[in-house]
N, C-alpha and C positions, 0 to 999 in steps of 0.2 A: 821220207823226210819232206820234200816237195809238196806230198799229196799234203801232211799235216802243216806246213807253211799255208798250202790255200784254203784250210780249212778254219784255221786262225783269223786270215785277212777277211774269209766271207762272214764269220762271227761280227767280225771289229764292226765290217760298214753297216752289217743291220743293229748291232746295237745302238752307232754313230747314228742312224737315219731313225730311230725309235728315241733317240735320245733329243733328237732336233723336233720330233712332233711335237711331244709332250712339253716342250719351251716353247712352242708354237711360232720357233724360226723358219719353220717350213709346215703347210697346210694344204692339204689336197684337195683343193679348190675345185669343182667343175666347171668344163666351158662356161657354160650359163646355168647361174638358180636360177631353180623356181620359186618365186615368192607369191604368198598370198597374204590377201592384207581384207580389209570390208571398209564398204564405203560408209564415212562416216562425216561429214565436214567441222574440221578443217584440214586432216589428218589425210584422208585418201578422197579425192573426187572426180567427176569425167570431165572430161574436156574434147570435145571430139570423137576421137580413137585414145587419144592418151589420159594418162592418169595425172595430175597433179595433188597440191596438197603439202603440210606440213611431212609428214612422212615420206613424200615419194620426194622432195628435197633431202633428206636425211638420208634415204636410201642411195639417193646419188653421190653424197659425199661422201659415204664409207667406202662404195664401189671405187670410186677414182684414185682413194687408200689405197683400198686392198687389192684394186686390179682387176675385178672378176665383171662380166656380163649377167646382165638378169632379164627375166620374164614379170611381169605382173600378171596373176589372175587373181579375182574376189571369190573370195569366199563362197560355196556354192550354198551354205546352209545359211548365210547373213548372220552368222553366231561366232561371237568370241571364243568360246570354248569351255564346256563345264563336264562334268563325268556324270555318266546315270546311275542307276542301280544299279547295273549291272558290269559295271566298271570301266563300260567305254567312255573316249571323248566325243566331241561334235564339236562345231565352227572349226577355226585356225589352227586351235591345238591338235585338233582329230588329225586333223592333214598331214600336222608334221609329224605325229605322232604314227601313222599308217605310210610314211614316207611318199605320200602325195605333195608335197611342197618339201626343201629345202627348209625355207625361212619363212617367218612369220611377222610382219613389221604391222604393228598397228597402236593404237592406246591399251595396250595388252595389260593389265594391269602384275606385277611381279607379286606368286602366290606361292605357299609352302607346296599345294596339290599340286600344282602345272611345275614347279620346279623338279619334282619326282619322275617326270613322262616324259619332259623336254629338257632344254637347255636353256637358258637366261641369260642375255648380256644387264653388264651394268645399267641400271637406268638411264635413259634420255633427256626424262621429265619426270618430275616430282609432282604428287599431286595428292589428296586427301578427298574427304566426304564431307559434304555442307549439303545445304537446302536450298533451292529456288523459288521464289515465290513472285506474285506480283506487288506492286509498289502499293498499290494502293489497300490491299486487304493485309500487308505488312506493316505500314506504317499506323503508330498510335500518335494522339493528338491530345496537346492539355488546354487547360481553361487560359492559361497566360503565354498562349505559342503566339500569339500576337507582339510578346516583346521579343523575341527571339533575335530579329535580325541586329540589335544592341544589347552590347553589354551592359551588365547596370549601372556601371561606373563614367557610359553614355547617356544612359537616363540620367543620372544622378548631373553629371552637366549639362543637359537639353533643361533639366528641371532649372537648373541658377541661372544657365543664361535665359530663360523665360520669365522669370522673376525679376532678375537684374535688369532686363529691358522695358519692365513694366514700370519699375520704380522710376527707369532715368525719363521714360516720358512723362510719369506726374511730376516728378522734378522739374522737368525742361516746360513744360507747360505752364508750371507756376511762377515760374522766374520771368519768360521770355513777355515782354508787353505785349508783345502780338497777340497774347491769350485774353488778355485784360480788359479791352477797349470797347465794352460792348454795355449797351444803357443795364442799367439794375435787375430788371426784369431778366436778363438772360446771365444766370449764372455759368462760372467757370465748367467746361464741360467734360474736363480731361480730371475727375476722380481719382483716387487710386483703384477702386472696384471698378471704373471704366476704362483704366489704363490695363487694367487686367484682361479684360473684355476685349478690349480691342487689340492686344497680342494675341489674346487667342484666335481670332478671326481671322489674325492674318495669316496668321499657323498653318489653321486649314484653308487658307486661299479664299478666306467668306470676306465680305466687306462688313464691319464693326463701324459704319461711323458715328457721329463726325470728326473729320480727319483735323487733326492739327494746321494751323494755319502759317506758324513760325516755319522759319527756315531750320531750326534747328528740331525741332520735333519732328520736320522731314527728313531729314537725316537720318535719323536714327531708326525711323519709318521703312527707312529703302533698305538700311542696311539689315534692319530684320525680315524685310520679305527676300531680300538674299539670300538669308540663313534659313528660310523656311522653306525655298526651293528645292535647293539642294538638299536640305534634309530629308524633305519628304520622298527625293529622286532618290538617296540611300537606302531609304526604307524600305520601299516598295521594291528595289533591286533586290534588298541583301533577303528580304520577305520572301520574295519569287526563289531565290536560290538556297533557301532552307525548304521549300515545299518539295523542289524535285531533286535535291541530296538523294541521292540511294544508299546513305548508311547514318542519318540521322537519326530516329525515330524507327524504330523494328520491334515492333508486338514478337515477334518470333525471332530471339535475338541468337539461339540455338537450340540440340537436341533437348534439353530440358521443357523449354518454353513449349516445345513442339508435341511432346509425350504428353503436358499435362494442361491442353486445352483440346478439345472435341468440336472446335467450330471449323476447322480448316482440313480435309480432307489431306493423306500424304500416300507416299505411294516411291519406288523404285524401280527402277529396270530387270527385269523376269532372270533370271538365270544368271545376277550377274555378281561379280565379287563384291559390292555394294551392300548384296542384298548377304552372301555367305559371311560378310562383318557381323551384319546382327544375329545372323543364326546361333553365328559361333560365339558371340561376345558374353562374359557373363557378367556387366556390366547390369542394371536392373532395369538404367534408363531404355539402354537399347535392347534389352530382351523386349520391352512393351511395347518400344516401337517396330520391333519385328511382329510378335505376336496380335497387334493392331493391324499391321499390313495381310498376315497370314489371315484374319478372321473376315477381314473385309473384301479381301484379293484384290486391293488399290495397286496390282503391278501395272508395267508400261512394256508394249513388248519391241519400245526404240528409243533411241534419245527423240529424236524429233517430235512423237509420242507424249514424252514429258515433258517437254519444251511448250508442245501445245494447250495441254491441261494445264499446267501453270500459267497460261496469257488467259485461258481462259476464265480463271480466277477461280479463289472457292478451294487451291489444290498446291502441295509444295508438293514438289519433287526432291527428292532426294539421289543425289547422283557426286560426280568425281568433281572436286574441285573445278579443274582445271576445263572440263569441257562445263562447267555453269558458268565458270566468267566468259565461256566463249558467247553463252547465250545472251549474259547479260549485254556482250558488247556489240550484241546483232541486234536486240529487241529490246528497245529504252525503255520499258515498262515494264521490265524485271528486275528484279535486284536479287542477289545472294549474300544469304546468312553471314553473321562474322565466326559466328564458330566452323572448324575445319577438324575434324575427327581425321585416326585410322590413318594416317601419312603412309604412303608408300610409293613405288616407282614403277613408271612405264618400262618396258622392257623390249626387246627382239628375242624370238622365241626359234630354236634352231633344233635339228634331233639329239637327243640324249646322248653324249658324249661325241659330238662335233668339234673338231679340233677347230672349225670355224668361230667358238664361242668366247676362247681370249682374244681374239683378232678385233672382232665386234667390238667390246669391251673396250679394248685398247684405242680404237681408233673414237666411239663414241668419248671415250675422256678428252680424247685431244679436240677433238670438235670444241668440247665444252670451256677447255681451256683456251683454246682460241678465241672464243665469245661467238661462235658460230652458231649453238643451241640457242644461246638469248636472242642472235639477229631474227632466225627462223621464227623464234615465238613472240616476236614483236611485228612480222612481219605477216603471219599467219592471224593473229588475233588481235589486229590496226579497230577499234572501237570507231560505230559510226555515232557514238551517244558522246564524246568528250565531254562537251560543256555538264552534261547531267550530272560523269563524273567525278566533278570538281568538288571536292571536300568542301562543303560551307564553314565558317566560321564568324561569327558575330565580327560586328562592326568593332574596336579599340578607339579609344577615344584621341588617338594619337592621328587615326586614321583623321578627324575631321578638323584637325588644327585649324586649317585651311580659311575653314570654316569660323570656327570661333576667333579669329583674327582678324578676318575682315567686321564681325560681330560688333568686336571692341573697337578698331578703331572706327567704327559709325559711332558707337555710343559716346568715346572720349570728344570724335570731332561737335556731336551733337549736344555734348555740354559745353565743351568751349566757344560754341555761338551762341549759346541760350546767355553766358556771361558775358560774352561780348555783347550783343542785344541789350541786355540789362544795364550793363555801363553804359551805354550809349546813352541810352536814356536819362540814367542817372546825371550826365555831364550837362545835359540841356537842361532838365530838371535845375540843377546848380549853378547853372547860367541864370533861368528864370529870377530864379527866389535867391541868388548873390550867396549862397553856401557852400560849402566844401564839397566836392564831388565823395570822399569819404561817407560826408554824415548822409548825403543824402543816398549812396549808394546804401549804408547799414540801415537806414531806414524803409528804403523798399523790400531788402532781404526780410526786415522783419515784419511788415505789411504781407508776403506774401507768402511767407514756412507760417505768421501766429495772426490770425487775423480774428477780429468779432465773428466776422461770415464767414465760415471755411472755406466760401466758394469763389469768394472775392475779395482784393484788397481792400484796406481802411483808404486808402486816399481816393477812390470812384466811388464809395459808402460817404462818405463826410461831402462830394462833389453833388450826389443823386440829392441826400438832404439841404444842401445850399437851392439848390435848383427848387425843390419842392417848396 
């Protein structure tokens, strides 16, 4: 009876301690993994004797989770891991897979093949397939990209208030006597075809003269080379910051754009899950762009590899997301595609049924829900191109109030001294010849808007023929 009590109790604890595995309350953790990982940046790099990097951050935080000590060694083949014909692995996979490494922590990308031979924690990072190109054999250019840095709803005010300030100078010009005073021979000089002219000139900073002599036509003068300053400071900035936008303007806007022009060399990373998307894809675009890659052999057998044929221009690469914005953020004279194919997830790659593989899992979510993963990937992939960055956007016409405020009150002030000017005189005039400051004020307005001369009033015309 005793012997079948202990034989009972020894049943209970191994199912009890089978039943805790498999919950993964208890894991049979070794003193120290062995991890192997490839040097890649930003992910695994040297630093002396030690490793740093996005990854060996990551690796230290699930450790401090889970408890465990580790080893780093790289990769001895510099290979991710892919199967031959013959059904082995090689790189990182091969190792865990031959129980040379424990763990495998790299940009490992999560694959149906390698989930069959290994283990897979949850992703870390999320990342797809785009294109790398250089800026400049990527960007296309039109006949009217010279308006770009304003909207046309700024054109369309640049154009009134340039007309509008051409008219108040023939206006203020005609009114003000100061324009008048000059013998026969030298007609009025301020036109409206030369009021025209001479805003323009000030526009582009040319000098259009001769300059207005009244105070009031200077006014109005200053306040337009204000507004011609500053404008042309807007232009030339918001100009300069459409030419080196990295997502304005892309001849190669994605995989389509990319399959069906032959001027731009393309090409992928050799062996790598990048390249087993389009083998396997029965997509039509991406079978030709496999089948282009296969007939021409444009593979890369690194990233840095493709990184470099891409600067050198003439050559997209095609590779992960998430390691091309690394490039763009290293080397200002890249940019990456907007289209992103193929989404899938980084992974840690463990032996085929490791009870270490919910643990992983577990502890990478809490990472991520801490905001731990975002700090690491903001702090791994810090851009030394920001300003390049910077989304351009046309000028709004709201943007140059500013602008157009100071415009108007020159123009308003610059009339109300051409009338003041013009009373004035009017009032001595009416002194002279003992009449109403009225009659004789409506009779210069009408001397000087309806005249015989257009160029001159009637009362310096009726003066020149008294004299002759």
């Amino acid at each position: 009876m005793q012997i079948r009590r202990m034989t009972m109790l020894y049943g209970f604890c191994v199912l009890s301690v089978g039943f805790f595995l498999d919950m993964g309350a208890c894991t049979a953790v070794p003193t120290e993994l062995r991890i192997t990982s490839i040097k890649q940046e930003p992910y695994t790099m040297s630093k002396g004797t030690q490793m740093e990097g996005f990854c060996m951050d990551l690796l230290s935080e699930i450790a401090k989770k889970l408890g465990f000590k580790y080893k780093v060694q790289l990769v001895k083949d510099g290979s991710y891991g892919r199967q031959d014909e013959s059904g082995n692995w090689n790189g990182m996979i091969g190792e865990v897979v031959r129980g040379e490494a424990d763990l495998a922590i790299a940009p490992l990308t999560l694959t149906a093949a390698r989930e069959k031979v290994v283990g897979m924690s949850k992703p870390f990072m999320q990342t797809g397939i785009s294109i790398l190109l250089r800026k400049d054999i990527s960007e296309e250019t039109g006949f009217f990209d010279f308006l770009t840095p304003f909207t046309a709803e700024t054109w369309v005010g640049i154009l009134i208030a340039y007309l509008g300030t051409a008219a108040c100078i023939f206006i203020v010009t005609r009114l003000s006597p100061c324009e008048w005073n000059q013998p026969q021979s030298e007609q009025n000089r301020f036109s409206f075809l030369h009021s025209l002219w001479y805003t323009a000139g000030a526009l582009t900073l040319q000098g259009a003269g001769p300059h207005p002599r009244a105070v009031s036509g200077r006014v109005i003068c200053c306040s337009w080379w204000i507004f011609s300053i500053v404008l042309l400071a807007c232009y030339f900035s918001n100009l300069s910051s459409s030419k080196s936008s990295d997502t304005t303007h892309l001849t190669v806007k994605g995989f389509d754009d990319l399959a069906n022009q032959d001027m731009i060399e393309y090409g992928c990373l050799a062996g790598s899950s990048t390249l087993a998307f389009f083998k396997n894809s029965n997509n039509p675009v991406y079978r030709r762009i496999y089948e282009h890659m296969e007939r021409t052999r444009s593979f890369v057998s690194s990233m840095d590899e493709g990184v470099r044929r891409a600067k050198e221009g003439n050559f997209a690469f095609i590779g992960e997301s998430v390691s091309l914005d690394l490039a763009v953020a290293r080397h200002c004279e890249l940019v990456r595609a907007h289209e992103v194919v193929g989404m899938r997830g980084y992974s840690i790659a463990a032996t085929l049924g490791s009870p270490l593989i919910k643990n992983l899992s577990v502890a990478i979510l809490q990472l991520s829900e801490a905001g731990e993963l975002a700090y690491l990937r903001s702090k791994w992939w810090a851009s030394s191109c920001m300003a390049d960055k910077a989304k351009f956007s046309a000028m709004q016409p709201h943007s140059l109030k500013g602008m157009f405020l100071i415009l108007s009150l020159g123009l308003g002030l610059g009339a109300l001294l051409a009338v003041l000017e013009l009373t004035s005189k009017s009032r001595r005039s009416a002194a002279e010849q003992k009449k109403s400051c009225c009659t004789i004020l409506t009779e210069e307005l009408s001397l000087r808007l309806r005249t015989n001369n257009p160029n001159k009033p009637q009362e310096n015309v009726d003066k020149d023929k008294e004299k002759a």
